[in-house]
Residue, then its C-alpha position, 0 to 999 in steps of 0.5 A: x529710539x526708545x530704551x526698552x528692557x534688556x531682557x526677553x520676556x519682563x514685566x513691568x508697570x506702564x502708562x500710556x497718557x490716561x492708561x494705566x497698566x500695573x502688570x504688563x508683559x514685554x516681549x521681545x523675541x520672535x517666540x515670546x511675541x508669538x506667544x503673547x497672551x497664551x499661557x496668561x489672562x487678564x488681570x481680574x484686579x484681585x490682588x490675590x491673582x499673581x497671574x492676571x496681565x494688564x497688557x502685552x507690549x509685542x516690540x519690533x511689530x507692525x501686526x497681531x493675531x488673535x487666533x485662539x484667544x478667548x477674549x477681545x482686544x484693545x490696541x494701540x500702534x506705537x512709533x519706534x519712540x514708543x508714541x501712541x499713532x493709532x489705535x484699534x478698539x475690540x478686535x474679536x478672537x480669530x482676526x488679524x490687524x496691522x499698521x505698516x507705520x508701527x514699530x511696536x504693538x500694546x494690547x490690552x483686554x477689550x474695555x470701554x474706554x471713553x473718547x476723553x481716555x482714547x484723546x489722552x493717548x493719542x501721540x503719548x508716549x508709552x512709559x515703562x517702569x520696574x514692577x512695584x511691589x503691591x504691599 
């Protein structure tokens, strides 16, 4: 089994084959995974914007929501080794999805991601690393 940060709520940087996440939240209870996005945007990619997220890592689920949002998402299906399985690209605001064979969930703002990115990612494993200051 993967080894996951000990706290409930973390930030952290992460890749996932041709993926790259500098901000990329972690939410480990039941609260913080129902929360997810609420409260956070996407990162706008301007330095000067400490709040923006490059993704939201939902552990110990198989589903998501995407009530209230007022973006789309990208998302990927993790295995209990955090291995990329399957993914779902622009799910719209008001909908739910779900992969009974996944143990944990990456959502990321909604983009064009071409096919030699998406077959990068397939059977990945996602890789998490302390925040680097970005000096």
């Amino acid at each position: 089994m993967a080894q996951l940060p000990v706290t409930r709520t973390l930030v952290c940087d992460a890749t996932l084959g041709a993926l790259t996440m500098q901000r990329l939240l972690v939410a480990h209870s039941p609260w913080s995974r129902l929360r997810g996005w609420y409260g956070y945007q996407p990162n706008s990619g301007d330095r000067a914007d400490p709040g923006g997220l490059d993704g939201v890592l939902l552990t110990h689920t198989s589903s998501i929501h995407t009530l209230a949002m007022g973006f789309a998402l990208d998302v990927f299906w993790l295995d209990k080794g955090m291995h990329c399985i399957g993914w779902q690209l622009n799910v719209r605001p008001w909908r739910c999805s779900w992969n009974l064979q996944a143990a944990h969930v990456l959502e990321r703002p909604a983009t064009s991601i071409d096919r030699q990115t998406l077959n990068s990612v397939c059977q990945q494993r996602l890789q998490l690393a302390p925040l680097r200051s970005r000096d």
